[in-house]
C-alpha positions as CSV (number, residue, x, y, z in Angstrom):
1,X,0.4,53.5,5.6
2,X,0.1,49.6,4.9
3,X,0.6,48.7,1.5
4,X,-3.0,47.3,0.4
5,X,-3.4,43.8,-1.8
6,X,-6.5,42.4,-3.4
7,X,-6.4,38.7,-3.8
8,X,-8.2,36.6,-6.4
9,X,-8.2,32.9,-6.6
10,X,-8.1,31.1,-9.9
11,X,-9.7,27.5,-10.8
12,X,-7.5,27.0,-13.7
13,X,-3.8,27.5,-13.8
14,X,-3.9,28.5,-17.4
15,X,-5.9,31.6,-16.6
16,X,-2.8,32.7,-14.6
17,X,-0.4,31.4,-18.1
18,X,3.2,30.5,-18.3
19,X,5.1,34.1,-18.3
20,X,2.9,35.3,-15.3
21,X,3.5,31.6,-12.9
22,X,7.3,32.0,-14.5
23,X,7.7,35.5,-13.2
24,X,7.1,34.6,-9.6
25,X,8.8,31.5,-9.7
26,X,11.7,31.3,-10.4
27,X,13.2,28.3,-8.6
28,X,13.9,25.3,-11.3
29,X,12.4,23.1,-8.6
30,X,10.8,21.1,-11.4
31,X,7.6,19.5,-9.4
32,X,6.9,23.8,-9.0
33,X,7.4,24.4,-12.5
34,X,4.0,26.0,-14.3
35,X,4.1,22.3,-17.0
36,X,3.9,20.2,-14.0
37,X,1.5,21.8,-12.3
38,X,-0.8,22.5,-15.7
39,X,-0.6,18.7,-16.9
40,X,-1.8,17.7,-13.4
41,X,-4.8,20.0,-14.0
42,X,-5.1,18.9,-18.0
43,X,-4.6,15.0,-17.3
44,X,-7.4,15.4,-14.3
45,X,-5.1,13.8,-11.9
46,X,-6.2,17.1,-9.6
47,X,-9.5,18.5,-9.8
48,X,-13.4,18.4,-8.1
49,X,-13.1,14.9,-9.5
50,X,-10.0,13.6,-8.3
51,X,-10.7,15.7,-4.3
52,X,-8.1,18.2,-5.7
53,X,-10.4,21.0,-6.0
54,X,-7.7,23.9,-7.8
55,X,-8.2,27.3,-6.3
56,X,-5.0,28.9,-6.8
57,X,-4.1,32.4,-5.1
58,X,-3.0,35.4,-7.2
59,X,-2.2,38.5,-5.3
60,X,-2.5,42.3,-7.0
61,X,-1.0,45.6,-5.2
62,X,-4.0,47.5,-5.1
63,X,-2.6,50.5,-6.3
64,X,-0.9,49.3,-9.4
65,X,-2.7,45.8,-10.1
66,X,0.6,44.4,-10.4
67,X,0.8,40.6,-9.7
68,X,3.0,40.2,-6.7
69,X,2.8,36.9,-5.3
70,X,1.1,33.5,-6.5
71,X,0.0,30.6,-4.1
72,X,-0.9,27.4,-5.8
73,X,-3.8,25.8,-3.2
74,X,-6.3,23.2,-3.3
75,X,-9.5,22.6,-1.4
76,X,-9.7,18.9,-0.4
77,X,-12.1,16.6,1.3
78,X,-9.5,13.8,2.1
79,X,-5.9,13.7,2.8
80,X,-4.4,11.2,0.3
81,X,-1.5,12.3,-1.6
82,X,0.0,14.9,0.7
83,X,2.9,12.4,2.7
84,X,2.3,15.0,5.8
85,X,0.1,13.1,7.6
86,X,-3.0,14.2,9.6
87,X,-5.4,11.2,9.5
88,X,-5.3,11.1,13.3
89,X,-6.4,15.2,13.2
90,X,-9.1,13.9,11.2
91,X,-10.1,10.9,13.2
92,X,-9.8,13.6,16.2
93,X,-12.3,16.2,14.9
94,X,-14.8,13.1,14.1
95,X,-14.7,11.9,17.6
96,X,-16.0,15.2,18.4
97,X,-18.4,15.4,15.8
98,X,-16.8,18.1,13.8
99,X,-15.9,18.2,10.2
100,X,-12.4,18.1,9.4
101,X,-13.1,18.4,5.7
102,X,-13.3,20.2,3.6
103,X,-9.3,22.0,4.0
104,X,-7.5,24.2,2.0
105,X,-3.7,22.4,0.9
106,X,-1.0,24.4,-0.3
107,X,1.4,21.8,-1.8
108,X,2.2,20.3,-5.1
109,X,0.2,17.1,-5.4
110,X,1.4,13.8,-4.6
111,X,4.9,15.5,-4.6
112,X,6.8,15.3,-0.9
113,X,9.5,17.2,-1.9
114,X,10.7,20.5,-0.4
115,X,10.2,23.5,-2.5
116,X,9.0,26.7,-3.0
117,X,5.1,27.5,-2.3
118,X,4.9,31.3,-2.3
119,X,6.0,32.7,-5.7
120,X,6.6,36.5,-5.5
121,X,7.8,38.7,-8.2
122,X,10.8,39.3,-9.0
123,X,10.9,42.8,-7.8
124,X,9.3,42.2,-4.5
125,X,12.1,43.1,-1.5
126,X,12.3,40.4,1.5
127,X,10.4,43.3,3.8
128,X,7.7,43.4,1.2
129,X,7.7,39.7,1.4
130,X,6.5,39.5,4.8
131,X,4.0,42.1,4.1
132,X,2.4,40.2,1.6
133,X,2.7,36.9,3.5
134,X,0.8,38.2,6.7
135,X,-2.0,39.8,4.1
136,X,-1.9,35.6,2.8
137,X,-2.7,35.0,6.4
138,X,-5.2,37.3,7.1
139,X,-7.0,36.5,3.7
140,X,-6.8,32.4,4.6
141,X,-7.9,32.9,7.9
142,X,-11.4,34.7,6.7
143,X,-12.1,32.3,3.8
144,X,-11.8,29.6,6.6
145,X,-14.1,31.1,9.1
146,X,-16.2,32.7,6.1
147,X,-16.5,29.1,4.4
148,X,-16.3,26.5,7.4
149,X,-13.1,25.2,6.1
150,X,-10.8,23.6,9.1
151,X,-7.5,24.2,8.3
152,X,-5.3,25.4,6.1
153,X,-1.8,23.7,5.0
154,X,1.4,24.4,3.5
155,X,3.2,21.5,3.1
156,X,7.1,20.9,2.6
157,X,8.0,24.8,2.3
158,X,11.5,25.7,2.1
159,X,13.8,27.3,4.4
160,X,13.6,31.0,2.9
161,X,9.9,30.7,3.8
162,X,10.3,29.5,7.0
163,X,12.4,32.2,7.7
164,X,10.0,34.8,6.4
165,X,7.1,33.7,7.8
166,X,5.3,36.0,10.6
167,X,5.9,34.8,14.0
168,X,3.1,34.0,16.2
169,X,1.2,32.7,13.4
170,X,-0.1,28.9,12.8
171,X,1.6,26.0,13.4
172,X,5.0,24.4,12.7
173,X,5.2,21.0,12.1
174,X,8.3,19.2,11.3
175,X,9.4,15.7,9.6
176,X,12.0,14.4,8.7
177,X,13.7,12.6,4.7
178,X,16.7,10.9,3.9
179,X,18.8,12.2,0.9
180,X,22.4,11.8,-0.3
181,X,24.6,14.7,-0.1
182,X,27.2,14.8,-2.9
183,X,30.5,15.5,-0.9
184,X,32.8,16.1,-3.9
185,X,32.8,12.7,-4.6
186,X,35.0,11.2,-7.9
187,X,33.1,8.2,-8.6
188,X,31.3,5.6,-6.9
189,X,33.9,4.2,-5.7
190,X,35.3,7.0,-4.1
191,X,31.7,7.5,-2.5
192,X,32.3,3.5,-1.0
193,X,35.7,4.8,0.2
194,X,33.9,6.9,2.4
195,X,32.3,4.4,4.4
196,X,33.6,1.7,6.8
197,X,34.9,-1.3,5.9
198,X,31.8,-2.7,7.1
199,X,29.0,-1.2,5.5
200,X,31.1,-1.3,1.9
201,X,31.5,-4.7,1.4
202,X,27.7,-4.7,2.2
203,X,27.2,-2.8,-0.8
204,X,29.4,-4.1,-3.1
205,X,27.8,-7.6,-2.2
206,X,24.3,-6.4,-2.8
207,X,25.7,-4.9,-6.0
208,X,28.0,-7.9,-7.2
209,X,24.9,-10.4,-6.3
210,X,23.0,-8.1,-9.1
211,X,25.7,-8.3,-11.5
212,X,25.0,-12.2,-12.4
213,X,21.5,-11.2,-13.6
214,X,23.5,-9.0,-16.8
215,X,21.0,-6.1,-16.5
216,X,21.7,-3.0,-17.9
217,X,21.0,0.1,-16.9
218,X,20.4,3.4,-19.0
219,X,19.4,6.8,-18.1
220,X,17.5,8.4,-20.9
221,X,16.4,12.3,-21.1
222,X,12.5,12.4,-20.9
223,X,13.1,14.1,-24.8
224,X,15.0,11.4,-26.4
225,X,12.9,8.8,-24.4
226,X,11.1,6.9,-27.0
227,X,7.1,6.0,-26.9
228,X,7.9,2.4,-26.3
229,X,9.8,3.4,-23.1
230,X,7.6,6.1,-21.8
231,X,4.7,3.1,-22.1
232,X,6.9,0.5,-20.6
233,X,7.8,2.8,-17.3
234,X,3.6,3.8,-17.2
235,X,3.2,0.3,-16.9
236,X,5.7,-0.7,-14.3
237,X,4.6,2.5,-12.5
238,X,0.5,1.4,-12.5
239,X,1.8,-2.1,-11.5
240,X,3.9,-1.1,-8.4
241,X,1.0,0.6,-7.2
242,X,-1.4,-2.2,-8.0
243,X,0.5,-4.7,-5.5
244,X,0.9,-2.0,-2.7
245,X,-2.4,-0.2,-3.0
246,X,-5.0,-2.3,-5.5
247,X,-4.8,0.9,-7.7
248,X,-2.8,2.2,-10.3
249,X,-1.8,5.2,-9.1
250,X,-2.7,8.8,-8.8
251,X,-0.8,10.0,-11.9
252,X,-2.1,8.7,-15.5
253,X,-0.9,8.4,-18.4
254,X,-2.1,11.7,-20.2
255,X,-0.1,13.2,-17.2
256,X,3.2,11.0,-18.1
257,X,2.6,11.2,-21.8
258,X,2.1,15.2,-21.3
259,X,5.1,15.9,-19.4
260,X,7.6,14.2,-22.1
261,X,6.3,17.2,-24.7
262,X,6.2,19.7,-22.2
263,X,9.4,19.3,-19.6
264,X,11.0,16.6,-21.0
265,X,14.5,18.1,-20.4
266,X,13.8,17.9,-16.9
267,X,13.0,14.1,-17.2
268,X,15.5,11.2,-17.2
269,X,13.5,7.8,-17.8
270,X,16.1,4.9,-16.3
271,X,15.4,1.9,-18.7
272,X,16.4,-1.4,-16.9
273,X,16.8,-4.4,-19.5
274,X,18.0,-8.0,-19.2
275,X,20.5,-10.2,-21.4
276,X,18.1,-10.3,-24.1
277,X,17.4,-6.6,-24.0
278,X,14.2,-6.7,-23.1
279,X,12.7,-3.9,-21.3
280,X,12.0,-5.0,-17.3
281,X,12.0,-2.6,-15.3
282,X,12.3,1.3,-15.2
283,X,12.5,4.5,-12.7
284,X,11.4,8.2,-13.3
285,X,13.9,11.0,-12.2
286,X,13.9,14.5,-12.2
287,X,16.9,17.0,-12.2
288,X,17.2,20.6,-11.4
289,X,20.5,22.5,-11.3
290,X,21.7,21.1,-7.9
291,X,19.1,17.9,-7.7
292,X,18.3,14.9,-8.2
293,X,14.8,14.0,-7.5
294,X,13.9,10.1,-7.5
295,X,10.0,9.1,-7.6
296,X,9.0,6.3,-9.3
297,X,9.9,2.7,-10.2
298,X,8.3,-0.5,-11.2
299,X,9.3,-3.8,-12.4
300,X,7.6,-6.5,-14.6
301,X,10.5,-9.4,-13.0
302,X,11.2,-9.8,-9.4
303,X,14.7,-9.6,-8.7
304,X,16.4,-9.9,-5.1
305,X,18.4,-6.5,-5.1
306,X,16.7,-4.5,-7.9
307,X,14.9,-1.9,-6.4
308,X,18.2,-0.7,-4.2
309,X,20.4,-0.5,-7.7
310,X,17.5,1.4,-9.6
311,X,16.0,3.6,-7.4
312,X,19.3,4.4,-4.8
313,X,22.6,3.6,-6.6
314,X,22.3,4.4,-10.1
315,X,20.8,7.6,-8.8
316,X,24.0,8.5,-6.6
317,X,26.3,7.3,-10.1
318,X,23.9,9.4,-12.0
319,X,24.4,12.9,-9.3
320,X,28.3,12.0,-8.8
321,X,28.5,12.0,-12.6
322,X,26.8,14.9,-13.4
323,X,28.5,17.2,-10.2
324,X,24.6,17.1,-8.7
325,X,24.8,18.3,-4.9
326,X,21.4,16.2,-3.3
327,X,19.9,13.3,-4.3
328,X,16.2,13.0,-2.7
329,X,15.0,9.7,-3.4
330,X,11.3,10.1,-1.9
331,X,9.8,10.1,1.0
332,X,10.7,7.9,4.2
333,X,12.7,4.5,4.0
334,X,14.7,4.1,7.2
335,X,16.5,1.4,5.2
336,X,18.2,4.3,3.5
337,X,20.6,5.3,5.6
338,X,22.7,2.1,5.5
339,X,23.1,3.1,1.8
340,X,24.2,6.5,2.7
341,X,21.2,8.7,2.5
342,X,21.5,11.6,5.8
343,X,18.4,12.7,7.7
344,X,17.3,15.9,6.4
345,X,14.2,18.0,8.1
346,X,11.2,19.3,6.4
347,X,8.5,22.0,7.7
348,X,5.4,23.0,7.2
349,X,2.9,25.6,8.3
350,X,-0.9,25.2,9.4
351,X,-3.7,27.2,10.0
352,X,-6.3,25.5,12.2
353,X,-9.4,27.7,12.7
354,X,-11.1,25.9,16.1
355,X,-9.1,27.3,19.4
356,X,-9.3,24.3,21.0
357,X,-7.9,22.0,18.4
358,X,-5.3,24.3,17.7
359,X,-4.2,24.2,21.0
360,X,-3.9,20.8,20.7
361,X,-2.6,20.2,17.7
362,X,0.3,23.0,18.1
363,X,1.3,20.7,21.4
364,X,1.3,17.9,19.7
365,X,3.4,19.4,17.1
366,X,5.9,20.5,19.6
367,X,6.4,17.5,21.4
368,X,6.6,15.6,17.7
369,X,9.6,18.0,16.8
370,X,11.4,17.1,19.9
371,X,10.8,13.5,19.3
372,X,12.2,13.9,15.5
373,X,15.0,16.3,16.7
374,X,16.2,13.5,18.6
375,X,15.4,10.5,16.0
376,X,17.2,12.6,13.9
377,X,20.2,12.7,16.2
378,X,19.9,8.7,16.5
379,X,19.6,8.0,12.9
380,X,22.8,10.4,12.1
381,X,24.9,8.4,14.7
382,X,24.0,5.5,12.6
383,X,25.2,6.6,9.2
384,X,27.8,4.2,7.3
385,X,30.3,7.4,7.6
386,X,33.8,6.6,8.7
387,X,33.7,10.3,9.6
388,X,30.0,10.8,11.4
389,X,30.7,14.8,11.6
């Protein structure tokens, strides 16, 4: 007899609490992390507001009303914010005068990092895991039709839940990041050792022409952080998104300002400052027990050369230091690879209710995957590696 589930879904992650969202994830992925989530939803960077309407997933065995699994989702009417694009799937369903919105996301917001997205129980065996993923897909698949929602998406999910997911079901799609792999490395120097002659004094230069500024560089925890800093890397944050977008960003500063007393540990604040030790620039980073994750950076000074020592080699010093095995920098940046950041592949999984367009988009998909399969291929024969293997 199939084990039976009832699922609920939850408009505020604090109705689900701490212990419960703990208890079924237990990955220190820190973007996955219960804080993170929560001050998104208390700073109203996500919400009806914001096109980030929360409607998280909480399943319950029937029999025992034990939670088993949690699914953080969203309903959205746009796509900004998810870095897995499908404006073109939009445009598509508009040419045929269908609604593409609204969709249900399963991601963490503004977040293209790889991590977990179904939080079971502790106690919950891999077979059980597959049970309770299908009875996901069955319930997703009726709120869709039931609803006139287009799709569902789960975006960046990891390899343990691309493993378990049932077969025959949805739509794979797959991209492609560049992070750093720690290889043992000494020092900085021994990570330059491992390149070619070629792409090392490239470096170096790039570094050394830096150097005659006299910046310093310091990695502060997101605890000891003082105010002053916190408000000087908001600023530089809201500024780099003013010159590449004409806003200032989708995270505020009751977000930023919430995560130093919540997660803090999980924070290190890189505070850039010049001769005179003023404050110019600054990056946020995020560590876990094997990662390094890199998201944001500003400046208030234009400097030929700063944004490759903040955001890409003070992060590799900063993993090599502290015996970190992956720095991921962010999303794309094909100029990363000269610097020694390795093509890496990300999934996700969709759920497209109209048969036609599914058809349709699961070719494209498939022809996309060969196409980045290969790129990948390329872009690995091009690393700075003496040894390419």
């Amino acid at each position: 007899m199939q084990q039976a589930f009832n699922i609920a879904e939850i408009n505020n992650i604090d109705e689900i609490g701490k212990a419960q969202w703990q208890q079924c994830f237990s990955d220190d992925n820190p973007f996955i992390r219960f804080e993170f989530l929560q001050g998104l939803e208390r700073a109203g960077c996500v919400g009806a507001a914001s096109g980030w309407k929360v409607c998280h997933l909480v399943i319950k065995e029937a029999a025992t009303h034990q939670v088993r699994a949690i699914v953080p989702m969203y309903e959205k009417n746009h796509s900004w914010g998810e870095y897995v694009f499908d404006w073109a799937w939009a445009e598509a369903y508009e040419r045929n005068q269908l609604a593409y919105y609204p969709k249900l996301v399963t991601s963490v917001p503004f977040i293209p990092a790889t991590g977990q997205r179904f939080g079971f129980d502790i106690g919950v065996s891999q077979s059980m895991r597959k049970v309770i993923l299908m009875a996901i897909c069955e319930y997703l698949e009726q709120k869709m039709l039931k609803y006139d929602y287009s799709s569902w998406h789960g975006l960046f999910i990891n390899q343990e839940e691309q493993a378990l997911w049932p077969q025959n079901i949805g739509i794979t799609r797959k991209g492609t990041q560049f992070h750093w792999l720690n290889k043992g490395y000494r020092d900085f120097d021994d990570f330059l050792a491992s390149m070619t002659s070629r792409k090392r004094k490239n470096i170096n230069k790039e570094r050394q022409s830096l150097s005659a500024q006299q910046l310093n560089f310091t990695f502060v925890s997101g605890v000891d952080a003082t105010l002053a800093q916190w408000h000087h890397f908001i600023r530089c944050y809201q500024l780099t998104y003013q010159k590449r977008s004409g806003h200032q960003g989708y995270l505020n500063e009751a977000f930023f300002l919430g995560l130093r007393q919540s997660m803090g540990e999980a924070i290190r604040l890189l505070i850039v400052t010049d001769c005179h030790q003023q404050m110019i620039a600054a990056a946020l980073f995020f560590v876990s027990k094997t990662h390094l994750y890199g998201r944001y950076w500003g400046t208030l000074v234009e400097i030929d050369g700063l944004h490759f020592e903040t955001c890409y080699y003070q992060g590799i010093d900063y993993a090599i230091n502290n015996n970190l095995g992956v720095f991921d920098a962010g999303a794309q940046g094909e100029h990363k690879v000269a610097r020694g950041f390795e093509p890496i592949a990300t999934y996700s999984k969709h759920l497209v209710t109209h048969s036609a367009f599914n058809d349709a988009i699961n070719d494209y998909c498939q022809q996309e995957q060969r196409h980045i399969t290969i790129y990948m291929a390329q872009i690995a024969q091009q690393l700075p590696f003496k040894n390419k293997s």
